[in-house]
C-alpha positions as YAML, in Angstrom:
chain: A
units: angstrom
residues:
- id: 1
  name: UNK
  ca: [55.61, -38.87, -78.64]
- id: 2
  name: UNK
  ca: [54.57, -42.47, -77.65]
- id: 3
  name: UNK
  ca: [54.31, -42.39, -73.71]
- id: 4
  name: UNK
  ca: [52.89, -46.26, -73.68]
- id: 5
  name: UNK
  ca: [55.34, -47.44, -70.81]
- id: 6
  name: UNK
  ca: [56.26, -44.17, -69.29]
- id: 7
  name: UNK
  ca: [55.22, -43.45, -65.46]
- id: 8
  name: UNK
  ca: [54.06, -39.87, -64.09]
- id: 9
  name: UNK
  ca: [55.25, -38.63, -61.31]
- id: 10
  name: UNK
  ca: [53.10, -35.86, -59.98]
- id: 11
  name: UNK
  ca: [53.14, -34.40, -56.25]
- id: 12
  name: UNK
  ca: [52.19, -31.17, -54.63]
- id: 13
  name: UNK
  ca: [54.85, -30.36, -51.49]
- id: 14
  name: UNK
  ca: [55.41, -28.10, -48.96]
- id: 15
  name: UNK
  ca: [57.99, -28.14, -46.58]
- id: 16
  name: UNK
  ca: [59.61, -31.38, -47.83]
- id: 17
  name: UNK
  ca: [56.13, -33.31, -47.12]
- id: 18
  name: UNK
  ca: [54.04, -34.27, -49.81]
- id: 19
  name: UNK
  ca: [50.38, -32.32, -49.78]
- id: 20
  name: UNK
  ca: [48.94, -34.55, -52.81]
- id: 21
  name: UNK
  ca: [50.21, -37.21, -54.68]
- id: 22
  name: UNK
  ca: [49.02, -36.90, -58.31]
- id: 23
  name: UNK
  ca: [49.72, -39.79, -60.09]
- id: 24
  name: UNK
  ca: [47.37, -42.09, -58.96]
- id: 25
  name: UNK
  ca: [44.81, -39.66, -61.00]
- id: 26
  name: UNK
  ca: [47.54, -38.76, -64.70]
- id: 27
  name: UNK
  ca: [46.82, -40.61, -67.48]
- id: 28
  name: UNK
  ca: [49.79, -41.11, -70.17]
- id: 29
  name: UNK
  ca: [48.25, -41.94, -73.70]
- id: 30
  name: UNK
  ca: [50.23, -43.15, -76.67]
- id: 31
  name: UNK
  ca: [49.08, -39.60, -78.55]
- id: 32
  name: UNK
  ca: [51.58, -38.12, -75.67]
- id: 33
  name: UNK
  ca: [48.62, -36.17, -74.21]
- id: 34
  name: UNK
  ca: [48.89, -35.97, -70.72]
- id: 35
  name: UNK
  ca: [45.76, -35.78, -68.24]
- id: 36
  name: UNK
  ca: [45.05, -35.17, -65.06]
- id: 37
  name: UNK
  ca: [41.72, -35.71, -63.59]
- id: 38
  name: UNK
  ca: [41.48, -35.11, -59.46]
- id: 39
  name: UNK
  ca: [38.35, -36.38, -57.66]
- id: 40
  name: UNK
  ca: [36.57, -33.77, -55.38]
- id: 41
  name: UNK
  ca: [37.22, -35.83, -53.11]
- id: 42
  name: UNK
  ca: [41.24, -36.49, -53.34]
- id: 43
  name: UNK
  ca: [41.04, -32.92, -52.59]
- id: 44
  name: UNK
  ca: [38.74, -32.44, -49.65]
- id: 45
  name: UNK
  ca: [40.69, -31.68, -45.89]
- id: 46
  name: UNK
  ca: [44.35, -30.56, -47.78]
- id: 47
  name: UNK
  ca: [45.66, -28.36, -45.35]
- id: 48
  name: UNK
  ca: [46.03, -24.50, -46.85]
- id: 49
  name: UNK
  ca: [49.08, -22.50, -47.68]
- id: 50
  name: UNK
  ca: [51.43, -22.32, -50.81]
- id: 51
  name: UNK
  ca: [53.83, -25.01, -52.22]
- id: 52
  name: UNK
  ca: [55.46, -26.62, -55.16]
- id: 53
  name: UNK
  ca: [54.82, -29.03, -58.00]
- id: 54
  name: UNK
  ca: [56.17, -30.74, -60.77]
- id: 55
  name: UNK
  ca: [55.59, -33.70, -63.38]
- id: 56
  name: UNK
  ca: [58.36, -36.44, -63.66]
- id: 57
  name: UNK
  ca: [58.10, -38.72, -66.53]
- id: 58
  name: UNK
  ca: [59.98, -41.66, -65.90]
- id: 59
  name: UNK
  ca: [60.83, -43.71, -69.55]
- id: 60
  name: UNK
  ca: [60.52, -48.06, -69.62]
- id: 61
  name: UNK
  ca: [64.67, -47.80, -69.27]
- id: 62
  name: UNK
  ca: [64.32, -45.86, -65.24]
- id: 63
  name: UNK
  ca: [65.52, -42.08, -67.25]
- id: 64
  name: UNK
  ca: [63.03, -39.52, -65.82]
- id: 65
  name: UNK
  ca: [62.97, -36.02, -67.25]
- id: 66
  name: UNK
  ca: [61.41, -33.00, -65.08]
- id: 67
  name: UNK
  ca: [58.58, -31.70, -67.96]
- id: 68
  name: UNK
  ca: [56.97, -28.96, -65.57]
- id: 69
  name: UNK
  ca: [56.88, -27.32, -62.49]
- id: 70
  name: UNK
  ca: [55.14, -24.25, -60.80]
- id: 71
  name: UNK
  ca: [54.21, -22.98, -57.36]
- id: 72
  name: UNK
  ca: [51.05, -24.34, -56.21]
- id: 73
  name: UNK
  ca: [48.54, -22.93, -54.21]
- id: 74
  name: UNK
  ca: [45.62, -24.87, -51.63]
- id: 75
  name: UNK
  ca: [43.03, -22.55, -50.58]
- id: 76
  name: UNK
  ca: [40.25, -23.29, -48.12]
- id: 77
  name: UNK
  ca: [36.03, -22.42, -49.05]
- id: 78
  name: UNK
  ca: [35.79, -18.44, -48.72]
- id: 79
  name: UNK
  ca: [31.52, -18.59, -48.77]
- id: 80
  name: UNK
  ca: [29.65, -20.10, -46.04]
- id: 81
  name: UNK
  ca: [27.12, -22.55, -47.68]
- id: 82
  name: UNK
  ca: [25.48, -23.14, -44.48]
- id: 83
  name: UNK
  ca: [24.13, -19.95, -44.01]
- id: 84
  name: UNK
  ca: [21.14, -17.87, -45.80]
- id: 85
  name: UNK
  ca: [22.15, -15.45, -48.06]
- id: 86
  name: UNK
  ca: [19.97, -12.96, -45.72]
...
């Protein structure tokens, strides 16, 4: 499916608030592959605990169509980097 002209929607939320917005880093190709590429550094400082997600497509006419969702999950560093491993 051609997706030239389509726009993602893409957020992580929790408690009505978004966490992360997404789209700024899903690419829409005219193959209808869908990517998503997040910077380590979009990523660095969200705050812990469980959410939700999903991907809204919206079409060139304003339709959008809900094509997934899933619980999402932000977990902080478990190791200590700063340490020796002594």
């Amino acid at each position: 499916m051609d997706l030239t002209g389509w726009t993602p929607h893409i957020q992580v939320r929790r408690d009505g608030l978004t966490v992360i917005d997404l789209a700024p880093y899903t690419l829409l190709d005219a193959d209808g592959t869908i990517t998503i590429r997040v910077p380590d550094e979009a990523t660095q400082g969200l705050p812990a605990g469980a959410g939700a997600w999903d991907l809204l497509l919206e079409d060139p006419s304003g339709d959008v169509t809900r094509l997934a969702a899933g619980p999402a999950l932000v977990e902080t560093t478990v190791s200590d980097t700063e340490r020796s491993p002594h």
